[in-house]
C-alpha positions as CSV (number, residue, x, y, z in Angstrom):
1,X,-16.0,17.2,-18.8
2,X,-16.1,18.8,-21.8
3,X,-15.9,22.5,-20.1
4,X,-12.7,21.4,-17.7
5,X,-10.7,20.1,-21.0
6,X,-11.7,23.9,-22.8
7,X,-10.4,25.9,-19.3
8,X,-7.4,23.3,-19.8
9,X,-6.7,24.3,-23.4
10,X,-7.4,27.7,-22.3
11,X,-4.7,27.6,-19.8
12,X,-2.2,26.2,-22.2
13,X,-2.7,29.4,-24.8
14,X,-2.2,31.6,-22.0
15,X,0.8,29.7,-20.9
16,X,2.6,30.2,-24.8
17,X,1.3,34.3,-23.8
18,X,3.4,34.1,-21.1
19,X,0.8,34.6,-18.2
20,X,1.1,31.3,-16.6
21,X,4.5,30.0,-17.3
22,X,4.9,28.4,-14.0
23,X,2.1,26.1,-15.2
24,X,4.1,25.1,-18.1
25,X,6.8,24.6,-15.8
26,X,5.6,22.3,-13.7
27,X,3.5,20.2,-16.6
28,X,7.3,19.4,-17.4
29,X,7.3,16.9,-14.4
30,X,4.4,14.6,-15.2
31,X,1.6,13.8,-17.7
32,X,-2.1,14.6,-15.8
33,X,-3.8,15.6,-18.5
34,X,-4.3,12.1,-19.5
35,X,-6.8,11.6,-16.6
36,X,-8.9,13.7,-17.8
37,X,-9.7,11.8,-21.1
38,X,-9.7,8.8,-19.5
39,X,-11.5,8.2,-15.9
40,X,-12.4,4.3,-16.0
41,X,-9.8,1.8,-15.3
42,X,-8.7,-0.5,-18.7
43,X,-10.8,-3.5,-16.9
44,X,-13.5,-0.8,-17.1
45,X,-14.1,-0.8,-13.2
46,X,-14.5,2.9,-11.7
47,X,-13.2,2.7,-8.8
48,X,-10.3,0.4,-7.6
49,X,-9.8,0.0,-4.0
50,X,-6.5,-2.0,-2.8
51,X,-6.5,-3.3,1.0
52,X,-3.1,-4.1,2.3
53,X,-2.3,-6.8,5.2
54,X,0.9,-6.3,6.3
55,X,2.5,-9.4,8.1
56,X,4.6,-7.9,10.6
57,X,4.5,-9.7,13.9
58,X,7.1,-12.3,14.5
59,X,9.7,-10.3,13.0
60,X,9.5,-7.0,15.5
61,X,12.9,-6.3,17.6
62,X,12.8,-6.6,21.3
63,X,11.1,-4.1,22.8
64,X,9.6,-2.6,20.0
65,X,7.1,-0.2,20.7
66,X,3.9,-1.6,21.9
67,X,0.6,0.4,23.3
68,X,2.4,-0.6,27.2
69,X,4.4,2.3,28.5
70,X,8.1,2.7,27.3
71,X,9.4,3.0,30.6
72,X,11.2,-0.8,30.7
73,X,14.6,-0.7,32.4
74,X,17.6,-1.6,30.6
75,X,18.2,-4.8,30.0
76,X,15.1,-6.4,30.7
77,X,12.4,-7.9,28.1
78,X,8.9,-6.6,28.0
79,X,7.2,-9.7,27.9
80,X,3.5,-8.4,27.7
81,X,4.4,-6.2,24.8
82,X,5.9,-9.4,23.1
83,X,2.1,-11.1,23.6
84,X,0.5,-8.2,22.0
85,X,2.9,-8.8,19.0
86,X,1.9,-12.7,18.9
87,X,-1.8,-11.9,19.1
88,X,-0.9,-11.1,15.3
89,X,0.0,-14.3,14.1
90,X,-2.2,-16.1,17.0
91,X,-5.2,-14.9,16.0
92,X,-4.8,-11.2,13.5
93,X,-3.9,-13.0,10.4
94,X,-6.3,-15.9,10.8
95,X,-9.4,-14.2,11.6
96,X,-8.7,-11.4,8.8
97,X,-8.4,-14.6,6.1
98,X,-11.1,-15.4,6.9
99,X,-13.0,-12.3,6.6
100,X,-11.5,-11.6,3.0
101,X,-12.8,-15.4,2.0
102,X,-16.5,-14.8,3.3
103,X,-16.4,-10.8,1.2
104,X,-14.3,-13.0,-1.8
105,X,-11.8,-10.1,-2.4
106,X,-8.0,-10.5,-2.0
107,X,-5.3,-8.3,-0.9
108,X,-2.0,-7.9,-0.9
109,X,0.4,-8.8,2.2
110,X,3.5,-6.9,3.0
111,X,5.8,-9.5,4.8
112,X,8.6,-9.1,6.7
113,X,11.3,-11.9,5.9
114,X,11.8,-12.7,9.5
115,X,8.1,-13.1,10.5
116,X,7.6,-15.3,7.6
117,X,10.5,-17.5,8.7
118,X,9.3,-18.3,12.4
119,X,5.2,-18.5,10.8
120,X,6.1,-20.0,7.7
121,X,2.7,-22.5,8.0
122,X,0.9,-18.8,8.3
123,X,2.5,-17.2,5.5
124,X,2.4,-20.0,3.0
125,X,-1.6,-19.9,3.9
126,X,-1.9,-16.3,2.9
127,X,-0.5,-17.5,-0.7
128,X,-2.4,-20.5,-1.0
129,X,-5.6,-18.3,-0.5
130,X,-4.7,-16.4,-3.3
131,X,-3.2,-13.6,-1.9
132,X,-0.4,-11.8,-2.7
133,X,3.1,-11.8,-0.9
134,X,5.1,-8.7,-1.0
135,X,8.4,-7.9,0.1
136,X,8.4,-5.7,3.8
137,X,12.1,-5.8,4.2
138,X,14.0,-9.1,6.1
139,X,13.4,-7.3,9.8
140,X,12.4,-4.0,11.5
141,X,15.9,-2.1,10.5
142,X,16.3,1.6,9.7
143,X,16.8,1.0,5.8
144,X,17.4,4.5,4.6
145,X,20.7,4.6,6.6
146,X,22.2,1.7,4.8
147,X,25.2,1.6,2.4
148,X,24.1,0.6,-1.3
149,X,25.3,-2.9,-0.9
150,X,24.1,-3.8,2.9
151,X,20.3,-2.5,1.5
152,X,20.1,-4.4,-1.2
153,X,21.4,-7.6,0.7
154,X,18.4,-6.4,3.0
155,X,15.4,-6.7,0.2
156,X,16.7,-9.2,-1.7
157,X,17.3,-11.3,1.8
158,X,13.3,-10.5,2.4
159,X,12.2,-11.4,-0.9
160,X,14.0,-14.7,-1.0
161,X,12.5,-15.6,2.3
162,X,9.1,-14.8,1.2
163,X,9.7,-17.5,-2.1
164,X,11.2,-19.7,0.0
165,X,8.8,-20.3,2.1
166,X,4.9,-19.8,-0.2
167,X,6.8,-20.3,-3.3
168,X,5.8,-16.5,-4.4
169,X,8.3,-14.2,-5.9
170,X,7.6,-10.7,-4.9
171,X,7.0,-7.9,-6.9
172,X,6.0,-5.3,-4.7
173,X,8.0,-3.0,-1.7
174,X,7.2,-1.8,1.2
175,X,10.0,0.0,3.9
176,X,9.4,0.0,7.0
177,X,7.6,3.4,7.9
178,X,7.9,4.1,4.3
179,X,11.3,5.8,4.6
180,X,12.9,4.3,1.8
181,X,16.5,5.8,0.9
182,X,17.8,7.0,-2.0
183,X,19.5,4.2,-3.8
184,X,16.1,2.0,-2.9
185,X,14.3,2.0,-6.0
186,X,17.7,1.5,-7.7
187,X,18.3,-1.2,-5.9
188,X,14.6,-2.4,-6.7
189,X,14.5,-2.4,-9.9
190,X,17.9,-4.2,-10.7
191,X,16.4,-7.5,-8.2
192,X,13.3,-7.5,-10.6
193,X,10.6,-5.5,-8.4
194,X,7.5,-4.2,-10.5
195,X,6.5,-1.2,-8.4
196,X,6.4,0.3,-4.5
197,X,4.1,1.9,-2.2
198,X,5.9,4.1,0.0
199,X,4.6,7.3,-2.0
200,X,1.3,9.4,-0.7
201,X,1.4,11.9,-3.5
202,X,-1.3,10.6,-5.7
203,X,-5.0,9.1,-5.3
204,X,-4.2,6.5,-8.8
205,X,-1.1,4.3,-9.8
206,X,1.9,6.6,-11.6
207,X,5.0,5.5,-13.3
208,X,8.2,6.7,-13.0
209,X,11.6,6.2,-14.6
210,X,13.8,4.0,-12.6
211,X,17.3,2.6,-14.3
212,X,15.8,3.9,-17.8
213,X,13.1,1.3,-17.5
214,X,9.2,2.1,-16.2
215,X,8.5,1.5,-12.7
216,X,5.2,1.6,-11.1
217,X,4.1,3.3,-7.9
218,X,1.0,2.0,-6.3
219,X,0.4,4.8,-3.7
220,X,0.0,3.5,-0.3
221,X,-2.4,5.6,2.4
222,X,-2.2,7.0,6.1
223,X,-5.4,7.8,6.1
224,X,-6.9,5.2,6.0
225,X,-4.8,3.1,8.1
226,X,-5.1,1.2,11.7
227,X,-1.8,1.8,13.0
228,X,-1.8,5.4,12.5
229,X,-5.8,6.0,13.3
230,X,-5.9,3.3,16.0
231,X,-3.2,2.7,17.5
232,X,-1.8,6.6,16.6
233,X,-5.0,8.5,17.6
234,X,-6.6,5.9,19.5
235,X,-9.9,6.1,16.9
236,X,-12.4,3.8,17.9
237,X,-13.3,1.5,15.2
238,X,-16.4,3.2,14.1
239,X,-14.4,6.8,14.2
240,X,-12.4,4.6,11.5
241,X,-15.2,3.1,10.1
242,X,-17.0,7.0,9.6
243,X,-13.8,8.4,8.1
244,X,-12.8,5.5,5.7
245,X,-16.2,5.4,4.5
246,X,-16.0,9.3,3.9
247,X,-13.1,9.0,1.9
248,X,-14.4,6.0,0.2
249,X,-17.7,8.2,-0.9
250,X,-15.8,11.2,-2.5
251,X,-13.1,9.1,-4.5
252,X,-16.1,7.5,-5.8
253,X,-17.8,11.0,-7.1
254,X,-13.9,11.8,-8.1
255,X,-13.9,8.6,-10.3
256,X,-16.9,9.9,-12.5
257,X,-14.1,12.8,-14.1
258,X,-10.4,10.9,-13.5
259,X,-9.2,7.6,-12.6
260,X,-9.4,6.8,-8.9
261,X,-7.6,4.2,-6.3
262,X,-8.8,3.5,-2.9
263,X,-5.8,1.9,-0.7
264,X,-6.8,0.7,3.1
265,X,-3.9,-1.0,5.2
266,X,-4.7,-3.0,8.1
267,X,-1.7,-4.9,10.4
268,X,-2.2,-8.3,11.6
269,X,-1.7,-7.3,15.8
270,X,-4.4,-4.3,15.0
271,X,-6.3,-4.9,12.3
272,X,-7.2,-8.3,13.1
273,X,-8.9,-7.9,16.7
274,X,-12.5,-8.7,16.6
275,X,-13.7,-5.2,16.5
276,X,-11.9,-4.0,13.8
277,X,-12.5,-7.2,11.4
278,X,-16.0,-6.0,12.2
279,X,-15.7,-2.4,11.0
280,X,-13.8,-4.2,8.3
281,X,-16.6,-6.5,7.6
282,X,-18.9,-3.4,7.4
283,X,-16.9,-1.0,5.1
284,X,-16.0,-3.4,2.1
285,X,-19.9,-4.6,2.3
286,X,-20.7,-0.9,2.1
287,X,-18.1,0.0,-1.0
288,X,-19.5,-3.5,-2.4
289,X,-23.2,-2.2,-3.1
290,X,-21.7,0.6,-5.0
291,X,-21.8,0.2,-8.7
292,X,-18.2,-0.2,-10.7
293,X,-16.1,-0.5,-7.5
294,X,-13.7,-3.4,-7.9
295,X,-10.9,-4.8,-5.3
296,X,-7.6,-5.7,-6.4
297,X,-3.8,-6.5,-5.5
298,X,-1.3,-4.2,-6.1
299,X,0.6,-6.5,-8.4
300,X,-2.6,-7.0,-10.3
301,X,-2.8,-2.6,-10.2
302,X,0.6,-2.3,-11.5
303,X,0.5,-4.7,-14.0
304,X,-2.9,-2.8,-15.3
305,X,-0.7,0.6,-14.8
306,X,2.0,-0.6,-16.9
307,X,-0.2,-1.5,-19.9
308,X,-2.4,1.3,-20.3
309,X,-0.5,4.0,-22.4
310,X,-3.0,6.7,-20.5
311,X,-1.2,5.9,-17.1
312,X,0.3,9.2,-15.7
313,X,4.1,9.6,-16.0
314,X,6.3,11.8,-14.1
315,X,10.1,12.3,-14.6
């Protein structure tokens, strides 16, 4: 560790030389270099791994796209597609609480307002088995298109179904596909949200400045997540099982040097068939034998984030 802060240091002399001043440029924009004197988490784990379960069914659009062909007629309903979307609420959600119970670790749910309105029974239960309930928008609508004032209406309408219902104010976000716009975190902040996840660009928790005030990003993954390996390349569940658990094995040989975060997503009509709460099953008792690894919600992340003054900042 020693030798990589030296070729740092190093670096920086040549930089004031003149011979790498598009490394000084770009150290402008954030803070790394306090990774590198701290790798362990301020709980002292090693490796934090955050799995997501987002609560989607219930609240989809009609039609909404489904593994049947998207060949229905105009006008009509496509009434199978809807029973793949209830199979998430039927049976997903239940059978994946019950999973996290027997491994004892708890995750954070991503709620859409409208599905927790017509399962409100379900989503309360998700709460009450200490979960945690964040904020997925109040339906399926293209946010990033939306005026200032119809978006925030949007979140805050989501949120205040979501504490309505399990009595859980949310601090998290979560767009729908990610694509946020660009008065979102704006707009997040001033209703009280602690941090988002609709950012890939890091492998730990950041913070950025949002209103003048910190704000936490809790990076979410594609990688390592059933509706894009799945249902997007039709993996099988041990193809998904193989590349989670690849991933999972070099972030953990990362984490000796820098501070690491693992994020898995799983969605309640996908994640929560029997074969993939199986692969599930498998992978967290895998990352479980593995010394220092310890799972958390992203509230409980951010909140760690926020106090730690060697948390990475960018401007």
């Amino acid at each position: 560790m020693s030798s990589r802060r030296d070729f740092v240091k190093q670096g920086g002399l040549l930089g004031l030389a003149g011979l790498v001043g598009s490394n000084l440029a770009s150290a402008k924009q954030s803070t790394p270099l306090n990774n590198f004197n701290t790798s362990k988490w301020a709980d002292g784990s090693k490796l934090v791994v955050s799995v997501s379960m987002q609560f989607e069914a219930g609240g989809q659009p009609d039609n909404a796209e489904s593994p049947f062909p998207q060949n229905m007629q105009k006008g009509f309903i496509d009434l199978p597609g809807a029973t793949w979307f209830q199979y998430g609420y039927k049976e997903g959600v239940p059978r994946m609480l019950d999973n996290w119970d027997k491994l004892g670790i708890k995750v954070t749910s991503h709620m859409v307002g409208s599905a927790v309105l017509k399962n409100p029974a379900l989503a309360k239960e998700i709460v009450d088995r200490g979960h945690e309930a964040a904020a997925h928008g109040m339906n399926w609508a293209t946010q990033y298109t939306m005026p200032y004032e119809q978006e925030k209406q949007f979140i805050k309408d989501g949120a205040d179904a979501i504490k309505k219902v399990t009595g859980f104010t949310p601090v998290g976000y979560n767009a729908n596909w990610l694509r946020r716009g660009g008065n979102t975190l704006k707009i997040l902040q001033e209703l009280g949200f602690v941090y988002h996840i609709d950012d890939l660009s890091r492998d730990e928790p950041f913070i950025i400045p949002v209103n003048q005030k910190d704000f936490v990003v809790v990076p979410y993954t594609i990688r390592n997540n059933d509706i894009v390996l799945i249902e997007g390349k039709n993996f099988s569940p041990d193809q998904f099982l193989t590349q989670v658990k690849m991933e999972f094995d070099q972030l953990y040989a990362e984490a000796e040097f820098k501070r690491r975060q693992m994020s898995i997503s799983f969605h309640d009509r996908i994640g929560g068939t029997p074969q993939m709460v199986k692969a599930a099953n498998d992978l967290i008792k895998y990352i479980q034998q593995h010394k220092g690894v310890s799972f958390k919600r992203k509230d409980e992340i951010a909140k760690m984030a926020l106090e730690d003054k060697t948390t990475i900042r960018e401007s």
